[in-house]
N, C-alpha and C positions, 0 to 999 in steps of 0.2 A: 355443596356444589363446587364443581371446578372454580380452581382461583385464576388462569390462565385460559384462553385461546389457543395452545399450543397444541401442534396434532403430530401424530406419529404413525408409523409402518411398521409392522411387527411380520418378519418372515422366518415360516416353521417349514426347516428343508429338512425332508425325513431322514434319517437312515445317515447321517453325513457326521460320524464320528471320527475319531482318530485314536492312531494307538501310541502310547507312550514307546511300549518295547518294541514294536515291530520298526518305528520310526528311528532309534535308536539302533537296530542292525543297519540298515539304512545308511544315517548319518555314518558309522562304523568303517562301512564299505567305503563311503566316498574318501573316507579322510585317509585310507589305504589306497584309493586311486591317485589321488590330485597330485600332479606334479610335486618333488620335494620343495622347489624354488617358490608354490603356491602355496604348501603348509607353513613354510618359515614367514612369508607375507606376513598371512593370517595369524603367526603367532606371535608376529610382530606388533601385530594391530594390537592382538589382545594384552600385551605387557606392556602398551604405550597407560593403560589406566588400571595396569595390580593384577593381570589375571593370568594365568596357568595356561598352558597348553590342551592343558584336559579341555578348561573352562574353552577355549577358543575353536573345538569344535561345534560348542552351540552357534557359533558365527554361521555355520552350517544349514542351518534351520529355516526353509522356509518362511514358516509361521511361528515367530520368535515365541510369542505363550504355548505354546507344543512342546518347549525345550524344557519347561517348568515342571517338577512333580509335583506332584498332587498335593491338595495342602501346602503349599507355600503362603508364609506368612507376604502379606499383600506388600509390607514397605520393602521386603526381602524381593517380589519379585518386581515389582516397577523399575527399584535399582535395577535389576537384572533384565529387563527389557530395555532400560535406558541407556545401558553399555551398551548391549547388543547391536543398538539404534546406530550409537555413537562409533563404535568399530566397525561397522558396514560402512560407515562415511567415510575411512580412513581408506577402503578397497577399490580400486580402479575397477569402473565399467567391465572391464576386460574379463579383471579378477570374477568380479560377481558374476556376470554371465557364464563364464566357466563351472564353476561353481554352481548354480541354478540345472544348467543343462546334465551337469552330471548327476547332479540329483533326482533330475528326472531320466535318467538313465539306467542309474544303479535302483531306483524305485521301481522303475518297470520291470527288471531283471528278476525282483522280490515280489513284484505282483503288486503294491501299495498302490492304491490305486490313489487316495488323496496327492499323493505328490506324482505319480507315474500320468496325470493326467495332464498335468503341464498346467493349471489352471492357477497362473503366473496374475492375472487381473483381480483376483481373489485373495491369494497371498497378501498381494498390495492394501486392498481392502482390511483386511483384519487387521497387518501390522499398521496401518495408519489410525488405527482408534482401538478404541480399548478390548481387548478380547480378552475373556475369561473360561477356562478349566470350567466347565459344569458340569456335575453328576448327573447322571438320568438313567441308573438301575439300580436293580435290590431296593434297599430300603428307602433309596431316594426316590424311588418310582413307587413306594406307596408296596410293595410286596414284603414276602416275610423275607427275616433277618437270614440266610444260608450262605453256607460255603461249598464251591465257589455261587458267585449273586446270581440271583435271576436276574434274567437279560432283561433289557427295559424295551419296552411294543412301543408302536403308531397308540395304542387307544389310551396307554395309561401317561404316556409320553405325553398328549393334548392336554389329558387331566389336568397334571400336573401345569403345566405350561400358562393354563387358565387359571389355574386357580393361587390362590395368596396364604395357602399354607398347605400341608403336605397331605393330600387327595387319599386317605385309605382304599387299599384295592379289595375287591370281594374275592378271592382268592385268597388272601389271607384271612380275613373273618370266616370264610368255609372251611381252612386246616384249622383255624382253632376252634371251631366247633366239633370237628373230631375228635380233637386232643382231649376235648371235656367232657363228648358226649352227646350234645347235645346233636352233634347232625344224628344221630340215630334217632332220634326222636322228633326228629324236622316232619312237621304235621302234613308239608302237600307231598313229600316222598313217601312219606307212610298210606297218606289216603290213596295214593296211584296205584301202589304195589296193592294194595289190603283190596281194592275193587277188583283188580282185575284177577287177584284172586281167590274170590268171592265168586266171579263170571267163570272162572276155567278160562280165562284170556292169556294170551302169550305177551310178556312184558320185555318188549325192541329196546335197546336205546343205543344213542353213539357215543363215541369217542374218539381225541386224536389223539391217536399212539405217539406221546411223546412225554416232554415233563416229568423225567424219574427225578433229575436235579435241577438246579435252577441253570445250567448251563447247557442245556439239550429240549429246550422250548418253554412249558408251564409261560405262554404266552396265551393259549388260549385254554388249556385245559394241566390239572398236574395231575402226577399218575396218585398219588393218596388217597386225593379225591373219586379215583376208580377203584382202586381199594376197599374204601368206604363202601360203596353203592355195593360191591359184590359180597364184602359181610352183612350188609341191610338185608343185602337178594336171599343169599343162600344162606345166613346163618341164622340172623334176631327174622326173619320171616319164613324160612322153608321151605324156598322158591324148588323146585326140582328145576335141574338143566333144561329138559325139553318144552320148559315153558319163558325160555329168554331166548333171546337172541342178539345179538350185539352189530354191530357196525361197528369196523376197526377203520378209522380214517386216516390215511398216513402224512405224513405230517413231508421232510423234505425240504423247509421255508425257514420254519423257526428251527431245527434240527439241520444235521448235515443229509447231505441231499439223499444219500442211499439208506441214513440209518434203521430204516425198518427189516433191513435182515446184516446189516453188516456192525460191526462193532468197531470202535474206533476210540483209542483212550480211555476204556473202560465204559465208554456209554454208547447206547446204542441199541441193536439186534433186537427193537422193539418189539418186533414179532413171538422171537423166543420169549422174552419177559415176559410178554401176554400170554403165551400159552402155558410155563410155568404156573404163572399167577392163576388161570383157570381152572388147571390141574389139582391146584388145591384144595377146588371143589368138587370135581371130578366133572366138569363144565367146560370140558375142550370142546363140546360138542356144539357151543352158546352161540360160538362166533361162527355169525352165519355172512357178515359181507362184509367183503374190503374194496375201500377205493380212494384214490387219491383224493386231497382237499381242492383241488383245482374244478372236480367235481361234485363235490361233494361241500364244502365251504366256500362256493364263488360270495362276494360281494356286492358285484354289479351287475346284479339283475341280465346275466344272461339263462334265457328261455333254455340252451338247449342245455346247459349245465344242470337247471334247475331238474330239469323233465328228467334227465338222465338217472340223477339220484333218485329221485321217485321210484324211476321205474325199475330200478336195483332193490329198492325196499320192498317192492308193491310184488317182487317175481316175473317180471317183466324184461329184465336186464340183467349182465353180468355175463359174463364167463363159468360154467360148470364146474368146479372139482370135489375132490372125496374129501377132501383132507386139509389140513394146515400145511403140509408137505404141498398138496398142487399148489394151493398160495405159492408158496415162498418159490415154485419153479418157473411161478408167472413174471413175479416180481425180481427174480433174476432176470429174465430172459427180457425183460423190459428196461432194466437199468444198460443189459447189454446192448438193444438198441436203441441206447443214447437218450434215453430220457430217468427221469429221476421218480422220487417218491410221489413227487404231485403230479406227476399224470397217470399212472397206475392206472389203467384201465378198471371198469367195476369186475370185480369177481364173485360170484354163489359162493357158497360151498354146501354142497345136496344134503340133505335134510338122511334119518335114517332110512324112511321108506323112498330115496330117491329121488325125493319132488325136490326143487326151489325154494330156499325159504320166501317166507312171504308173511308181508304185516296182512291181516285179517282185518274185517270190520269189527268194532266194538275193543280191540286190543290197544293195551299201552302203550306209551312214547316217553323215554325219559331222554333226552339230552342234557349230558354233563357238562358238554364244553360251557365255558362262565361266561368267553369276549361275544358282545353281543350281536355286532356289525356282520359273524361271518355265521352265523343261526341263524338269522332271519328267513333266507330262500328256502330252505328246510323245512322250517319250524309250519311256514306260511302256505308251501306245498299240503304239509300234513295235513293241517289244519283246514284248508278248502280256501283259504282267504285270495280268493281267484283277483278283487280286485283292488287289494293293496299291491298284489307280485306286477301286474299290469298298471298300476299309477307309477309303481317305482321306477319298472321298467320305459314306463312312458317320458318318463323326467331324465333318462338317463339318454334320450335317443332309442329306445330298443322295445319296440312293436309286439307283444307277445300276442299266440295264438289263444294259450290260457282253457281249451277246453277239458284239457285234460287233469285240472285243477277240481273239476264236479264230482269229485270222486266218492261220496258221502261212507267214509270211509268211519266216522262218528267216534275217531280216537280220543282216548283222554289223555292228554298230551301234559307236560311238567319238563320245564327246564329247569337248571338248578341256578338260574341269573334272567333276569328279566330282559326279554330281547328286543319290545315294543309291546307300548302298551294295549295298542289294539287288540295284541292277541288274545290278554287277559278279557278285556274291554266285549268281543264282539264274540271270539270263538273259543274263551272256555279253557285257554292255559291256564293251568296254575305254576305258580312261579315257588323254587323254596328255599332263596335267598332275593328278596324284594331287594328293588336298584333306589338307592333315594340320590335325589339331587344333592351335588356339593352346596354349600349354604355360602360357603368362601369363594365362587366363583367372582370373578369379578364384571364379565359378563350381565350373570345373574344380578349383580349390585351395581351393574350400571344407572338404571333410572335415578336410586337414589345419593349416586357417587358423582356423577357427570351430568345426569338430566337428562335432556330430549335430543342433543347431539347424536347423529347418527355414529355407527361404527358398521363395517363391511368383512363381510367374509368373502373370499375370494381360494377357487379351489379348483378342480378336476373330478368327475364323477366317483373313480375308484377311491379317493379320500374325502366328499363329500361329509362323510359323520364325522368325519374325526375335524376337518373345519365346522363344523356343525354340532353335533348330538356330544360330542364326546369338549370337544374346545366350549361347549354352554357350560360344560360341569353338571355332563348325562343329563340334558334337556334336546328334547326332539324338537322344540320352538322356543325363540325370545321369550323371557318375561314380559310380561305386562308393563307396559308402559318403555318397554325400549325400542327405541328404534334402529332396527336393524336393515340392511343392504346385501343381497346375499349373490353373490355371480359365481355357479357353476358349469365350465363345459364336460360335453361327455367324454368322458376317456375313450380311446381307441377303441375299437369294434370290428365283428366278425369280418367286415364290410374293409377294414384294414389289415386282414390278418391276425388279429385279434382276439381268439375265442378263448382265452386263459391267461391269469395272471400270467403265464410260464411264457407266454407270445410277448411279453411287453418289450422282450430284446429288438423287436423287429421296429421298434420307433423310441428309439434308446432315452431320449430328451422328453417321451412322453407332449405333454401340452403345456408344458414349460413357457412357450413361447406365448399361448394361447394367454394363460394366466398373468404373465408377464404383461401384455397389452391389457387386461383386466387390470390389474394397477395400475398403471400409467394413467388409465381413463379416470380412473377414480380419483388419481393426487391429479389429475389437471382439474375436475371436475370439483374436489376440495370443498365438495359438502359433508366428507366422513371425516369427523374428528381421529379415529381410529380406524384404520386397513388393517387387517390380519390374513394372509396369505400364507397356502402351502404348497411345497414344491414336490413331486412325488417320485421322480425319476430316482435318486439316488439309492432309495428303498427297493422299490419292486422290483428294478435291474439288479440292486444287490442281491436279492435275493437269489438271484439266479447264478451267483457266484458257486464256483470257478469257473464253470462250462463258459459264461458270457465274460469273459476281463475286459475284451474290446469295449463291448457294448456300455460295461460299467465306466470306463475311461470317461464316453462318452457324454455318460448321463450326469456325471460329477461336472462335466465341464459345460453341460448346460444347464444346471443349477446355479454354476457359480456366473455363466451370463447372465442370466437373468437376474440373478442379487446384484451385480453390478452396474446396469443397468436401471432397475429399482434404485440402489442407492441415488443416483446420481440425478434421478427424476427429484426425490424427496431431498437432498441438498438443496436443486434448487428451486423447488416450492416452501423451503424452509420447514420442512418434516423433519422430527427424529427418527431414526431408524434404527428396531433391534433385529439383529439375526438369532434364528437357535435352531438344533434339530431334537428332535424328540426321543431320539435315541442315536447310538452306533448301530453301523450295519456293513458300509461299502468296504470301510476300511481292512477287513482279519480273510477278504478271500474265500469266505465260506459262503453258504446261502442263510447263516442265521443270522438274529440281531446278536449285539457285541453286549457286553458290560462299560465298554469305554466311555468315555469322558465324550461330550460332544465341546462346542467354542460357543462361548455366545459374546456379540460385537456387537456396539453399542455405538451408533453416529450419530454427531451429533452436527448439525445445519450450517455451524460454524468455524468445522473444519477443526476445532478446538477439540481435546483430549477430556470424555469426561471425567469429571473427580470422582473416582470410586468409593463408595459408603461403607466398607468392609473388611473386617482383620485382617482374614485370609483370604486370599488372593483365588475360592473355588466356590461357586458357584451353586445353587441348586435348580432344578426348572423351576418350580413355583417361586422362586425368586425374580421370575420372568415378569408375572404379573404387575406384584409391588414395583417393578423399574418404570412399566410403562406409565403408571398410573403418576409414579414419579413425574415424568416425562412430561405429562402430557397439564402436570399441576393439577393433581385430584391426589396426594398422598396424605390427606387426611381421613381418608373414608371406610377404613378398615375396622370400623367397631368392634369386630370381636378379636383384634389384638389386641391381647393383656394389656397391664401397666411393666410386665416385664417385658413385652414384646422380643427383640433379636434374643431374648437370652435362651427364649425355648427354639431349639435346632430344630423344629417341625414349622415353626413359620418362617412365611418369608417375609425376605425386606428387599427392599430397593438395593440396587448394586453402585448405585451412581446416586452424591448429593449433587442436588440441582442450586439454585441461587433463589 
């Protein structure tokens, strides 16, 4: 059991990375702009305590741990913040202010949007307590080991964040069952194919065209993985083309916005790939719809998203053409008016006798994509589960009509990751990589870590799971015996302009504010030992990067009110408070998530600097865990750390010793 009373605030603001290099052109520009009489100051400053001219441009920075590389031995960089500290003290108001503003000047010019946001209340915040360089992709996010990393998500991002050693992701256990073989022999992909054709059934499934490396999505699907399924299809079973058919989902989010026909540093022109890669079977004919994931992958339970894709699949919907070639004259002609990969309207492509394709009764369903959160309105459509899609959407704010869900359509449906249990449970999915819960959550080991003490989650409908499902350590409900608090409002709605992640520009700050008032109530209220809160603006606006920079400006700078604001509640209720975000995203300009480093700040009630527990001076998310529990006086409860404990790099530890 806890040995302390001490309670803490844990806030997960998505998408809120930084970039070492981009920051450093940056810094570059300004130290070519600033007055000479301003640079000899400042170089003054820095040879009053041994240091170089070089060194005296991180005087420069912001967010003085930004200025650190990576891996910096921990006593190496405290000195190195502690000068930094100390030479800003030496600069006249004047000077610093000049300096700040140009910074946010030459950042805006560069698009950076962390510093071009002017989010000066934030800055302050981090340099005044401890902030730490944390990893949060590739293989710190639980993916396989590639060059360049897979980009780290919102779902593997929570994982980790929850949990107290390093969350293996199911996208790497499915390439390496590749690699060995065994996904060819994967028992519910084989019984799917082997029925339907047994039946003479046509075997559908989807895919988002993305993920060739790990810098171009394999956030919710990698392309190997399609690979795979299309040597199952057509080669170890002898599938003929005329009895598959594909959904090409285009991606836009986690890829750069146009890349399904356009190429861009050697990745990209997803469409060609595909159609090569089909070619090899002589199965250009397979792919039978494409559509953006904004339809096709919604999350929050909008009706008219959900219906739409249905009714693309069912031959109901879409746009006609002959060929791959009309594809690709749609989805030009749509990037030219000014919309990207994720709104792609749905497209056909007419079968040989010139019908519509169309899923049939009695026919298969295999969806590849693994992330589970953006399957579900899909999977549940398919499936008939009229009144999960109608609970979900009940709980989000969003009234569905749902008759069009009766479709007894009697598919035998198989994802290749488990999306909710019910489906298995009620309607008959089989699943062919089972999702088992983390065992290291700590969440999960609350009951018997902390006891009956409440802890709170507090969120916004569009990230809902990932405060939830994904932040339990992939649990749809509390364990047994924990007592949990749970405040979610509905994210924006059609009702605000609203009907696609791609609208979230038009309410930039999101429910920021909303959430923010949901903690306040909770630390006045100071019945939840633990608050854990997520901020979502920075993410989904990023995503919409570059078209939205305004908007993204925006939403950085009401993330960081609200963290500051939070902070300053939990000061003075004498709450600890950690920051972190789950991945990069705002920071590179693009519409995907980053590799970068996110900061994680660590406050502590007494204004006091905490004492960091750690060689190196970088971080991991599941490191995040071990701190709170620190924090909060429960850092004894971690049973399945070794007797070696920190020496294995896959668990984590606390970042701060406590007293």
């Amino acid at each position: 059991m806890a040995n302390e009373k001490n309670k803490a605030l844990l806030a997960v603001i998505d998408g809120l990375g930084f970039s070492r290099g981009r920051s450093k052109e940056v810094i570059e520009a300004v130290w070519a702009e600033l007055a000479t009489s301003d640079r000899e100051l400042i170089e003054s400053a820095a040879e009053r305590i041994g240091h170089d001219s070089v060194w005296a441009k991180s005087l420069l920075y912001p967010v003085q741990a930004e200025s650190l590389e990576a891996d910096t031995p921990t006593r190496e960089a405290l000195t190195t913040i502690a000068d930094l500290q100390t030479c800003r003290g030496f600069l006249n108001a004047e000077l610093l202010e000049r300096i700040d503003s140009l910074v946010e000047i030459i950042a805006d010019q560069q698009r950076y949007v962390p510093w071009a946001s002017g989010a000066r209340n934030l800055w302050a915040l981090r340099n005044a307590n401890l902030s730490i360089p944390t990893s949060a992709a590739g293989i710190w996010a639980g993916f396989e080991d590639l060059n360049p990393a897979v980009q780290g998500n919102s779902e593997t991002g929570h994982q980790q964040i929850g949990n107290t050693q390093l969350a293996p992701q199911l996208p790497l256990e499915i390439t390496n069952s590749i690699n060995t073989g065994d996904f060819f022999e994967n028992p519910a992909l084989n019984s799917t194919i082997s029925i339907a054709k047994e039946r003479g059934s046509t075997i559908n499934f989807c895919f988002l065209l993305s993920g060739v490396g790990g810098a171009d999505g394999r956030v919710h699907s990698a392309w190997n993985h399609l690979e795979a399924l299309l040597e199952l299809l057509f080669e170890r079973h002898g599938i003929t083309p005329d009895k598959v058919q594909m959904q090409a989902i285009l991606d836009g989010r986690d890829s750069a916005v146009n890349s399904s026909i356009v190429e861009t540093n050697g990745s990209g022109d997803f469409v060609a790939q595909l159609q090569s890669l089909l070619g090899k079977y002589k199965a250009e004919s397979s792919l039978a719809w494409v559509v953006g994931r904004s339809t096709a992958m919604d999350r929050d339970y909008r009706e008219n998203a959900a219906r739409t894709d249905f009714e693309l699949l069912t031959g109901k919907a879409g746009e006609a053409v002959a060929n791959i070639a009309g594809v690709r004259s749609i989805i030009e002609a749509t990037h030219d008016s000014g919309k990207t990969d994720q709104d792609i309207p749905p497209i056909a492509i007419k079968r040989a006798d010139g019908t519509l394709p169309a899923i049939a009764q009695n026919d298969a369903f295999i969806d590849i994509n693994f992330r589970s959160d953006r399957q579900r309105s899909k999977i549940a459509s398919l499936a008939g589960a009229r009144g999960f899609l109608e609970s979900e959407g009940s709980s989000r704010g969003r009234q569905w009509d749902g008759s069009w869900i009766d479709h007894g359509l009697n598919l035998d449906i198989c994802g290749i990751a488990e999306y909710h249990p019910i489906f298995e449970a009620e309607f008959g999915v089989s699943v062919a990589y089972p999702t088992e819960p983390h065992t290291a959550n700590f969440l999960a080991q609350w009951p018997e870590t902390v006891g009956t003490d409440e802890y709170a989650l507090v969120a916004e409908s569009v990230k809902s799971s990932h405060m939830g499902y994904f932040f339990r350590g992939r649990r749809e409900d509390p364990v047994d015996g924990a007592t949990e608090a749970r405040f979610i409002t509905p994210s924006h709605g059609e009702e605000d302009g609203v009907k696609a992640d791609t609208d979230f520009y038009l309410h930039p700050g999101m429910r920021a504010p909303e959430v923010t008032s949901d903690v306040l109530k909770a630390i006045t209220a100071g019945t939840s030992r633990l608050i854990c809160c997520n901020l979502a603006a920075p993410d989904m606006v990023g995503h919409l990067l570059p078209a939205r920079y305004e908007e993204a400006k925006v939403a950085y700078r009401s993330a960081a009110d609200s963290l500051v604001e939070m902070a300053a509640a939990a000061r003075q209720a004498g709450r600890y408070m950690v920051i972190t975000s789950d991945h990069g995203n705002i920071e590179d300009d693009t519409s995907a998530h980053s590799v970068n480093d996110v900061l994680t700040t660590i406050i502590r009630p007494d204004n006091a600097i905490a004492a960091i527990g750690i060689p190196v001076f970088q971080a991991r998310l599941f490191d995040v865990a071990p701190t709170v529990l620190e924090l909060i006086g429960a850092e004894k409860i971690r049973k399945h750390v070794s007797a070696s404990g920190d020496a294995d790099r896959f668990v984590g530890r606390p970042l701060v010793a406590t007293e």
